[in-house]
C-alpha positions in Angstrom: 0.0 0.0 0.0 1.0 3.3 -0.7 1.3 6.4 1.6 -1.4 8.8 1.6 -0.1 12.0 0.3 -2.2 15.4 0.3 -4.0 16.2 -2.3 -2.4 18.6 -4.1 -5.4 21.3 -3.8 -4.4 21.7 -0.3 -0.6 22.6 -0.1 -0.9 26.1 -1.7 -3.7 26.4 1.5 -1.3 25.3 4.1 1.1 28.0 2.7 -0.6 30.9 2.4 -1.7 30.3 6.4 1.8 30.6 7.3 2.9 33.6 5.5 3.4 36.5 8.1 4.0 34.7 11.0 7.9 35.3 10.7 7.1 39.0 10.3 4.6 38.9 13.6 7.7 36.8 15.2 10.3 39.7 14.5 7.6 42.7 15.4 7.0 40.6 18.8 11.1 40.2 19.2 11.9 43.7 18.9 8.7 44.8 20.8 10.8 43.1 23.4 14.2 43.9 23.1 12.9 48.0 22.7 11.5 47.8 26.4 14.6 46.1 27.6 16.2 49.1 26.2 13.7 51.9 27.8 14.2 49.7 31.1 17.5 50.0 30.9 17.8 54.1 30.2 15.3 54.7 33.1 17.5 52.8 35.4 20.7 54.8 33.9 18.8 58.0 34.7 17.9 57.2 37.9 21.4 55.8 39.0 22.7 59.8 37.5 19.8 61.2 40.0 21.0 59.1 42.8 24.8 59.6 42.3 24.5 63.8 42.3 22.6 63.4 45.2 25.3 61.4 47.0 27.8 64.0 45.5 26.0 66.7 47.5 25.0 65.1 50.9 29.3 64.5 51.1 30.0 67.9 50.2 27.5 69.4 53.0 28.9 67.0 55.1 32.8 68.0 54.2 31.5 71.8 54.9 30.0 71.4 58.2 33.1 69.1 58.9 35.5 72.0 57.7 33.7 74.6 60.3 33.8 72.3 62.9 37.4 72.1 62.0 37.8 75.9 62.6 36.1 76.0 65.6 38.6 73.2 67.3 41.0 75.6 65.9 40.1 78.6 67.1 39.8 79.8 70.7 37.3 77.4 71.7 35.9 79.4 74.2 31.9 79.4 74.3 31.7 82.8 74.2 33.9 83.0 71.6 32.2 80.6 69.6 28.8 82.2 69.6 30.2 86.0 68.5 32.2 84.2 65.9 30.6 80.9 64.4 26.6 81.3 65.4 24.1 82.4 62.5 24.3 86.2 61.7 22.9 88.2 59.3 24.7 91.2 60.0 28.0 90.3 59.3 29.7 90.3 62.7 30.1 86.9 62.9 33.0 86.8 60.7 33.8 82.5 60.8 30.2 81.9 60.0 29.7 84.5 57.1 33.1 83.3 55.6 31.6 79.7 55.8 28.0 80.4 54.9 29.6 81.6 51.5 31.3 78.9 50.4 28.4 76.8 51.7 26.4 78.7 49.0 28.7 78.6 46.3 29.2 74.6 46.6 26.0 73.4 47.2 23.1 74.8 45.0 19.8 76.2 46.0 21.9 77.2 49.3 21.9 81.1 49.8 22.4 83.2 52.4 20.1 85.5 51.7 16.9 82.9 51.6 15.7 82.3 55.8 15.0 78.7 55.0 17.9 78.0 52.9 20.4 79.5 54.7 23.0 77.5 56.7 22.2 77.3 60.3 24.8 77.0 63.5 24.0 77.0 67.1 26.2 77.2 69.8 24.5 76.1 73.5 26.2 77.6 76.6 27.8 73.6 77.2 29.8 74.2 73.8 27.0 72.0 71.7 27.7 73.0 68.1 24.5 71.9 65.7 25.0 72.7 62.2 22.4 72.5 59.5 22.7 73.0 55.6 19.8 73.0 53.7 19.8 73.2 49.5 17.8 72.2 46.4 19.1 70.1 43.3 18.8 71.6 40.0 16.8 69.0 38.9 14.1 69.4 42.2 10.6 70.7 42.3 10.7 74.4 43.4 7.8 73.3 45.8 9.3 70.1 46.8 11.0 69.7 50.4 15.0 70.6 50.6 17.3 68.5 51.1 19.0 68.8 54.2 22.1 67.7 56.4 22.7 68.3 60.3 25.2 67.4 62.2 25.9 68.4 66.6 29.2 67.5 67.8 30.8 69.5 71.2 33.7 71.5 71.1 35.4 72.1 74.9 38.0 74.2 75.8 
């Protein structure tokens, strides 16, 4: 006996079905591979976001380390620290207003002139220094919170 073979009417059917489904294949492949890609550029953007923001939080904390490093070298005496290194807008604290600039020129969205943005130090009468920095990325919200960094350390005579 002989194997059946289809009837020739039927292969061009059987053909034309098939056509297209290597096209639908490729469209469905690089549907894939283009989210992999737009995955992959969010995830780039957002380790850029995180990485300046790591970049500032160290420099505010090198800044309120480098005023704590003038106060331990300065006359430490409470007094003394408060006339020299406590918040002043009029000038007369001379170690604070020098610091307070560079503050503003490194970090950005921290000004002196701004009450909320402006760098903050306190000195208690038991030599408790608290410093505070407050700024805003360039790439922040205007209306969304600052960022900020505070450190307290003591400084005895």
């Amino acid at each position: 006996m002989r194997p059946l073979r289809p009837l020739p009417a039927l292969r061009p059917r059987m053909r034309r079905r098939q056509r297209g489904v290597m096209l639908l294949e490729a469209l469905i492949a690089i549907l894939i591979f283009s989210v992999g890609v737009l995955g992959l550029v969010g995830l780039q953007a957002s380790a850029v976001k995180q990485s300046t923001e790591a970049r500032m939080r160290a420099d505010a904390a090198q800044l309120a380390e480098q005023l704590i490093g003038q106060m331990w070298g300065d006359n430490r005496a409470v007094g003394n620290l408060k006339a020299k290194y406590e918040t002043c807008t009029d000038g007369s604290c001379t170690g604070y207003t020098d610091w307070a600039a560079t503050v503003s020129n490194t970090l950005p969205g921290a000004t002196i002139t701004s009450p909320t943005m402006r760098p903050s130090v306190a000195v208690n009468d038991e030599g408790i220094v608290t410093i505070s920095i407050y700024w805003n990325a360039v790439s922040d919200d205007p209306a969304a919170a600052r960022h900020q960094y505070n450190v307290e350390t003591q400084i005895v005579q």
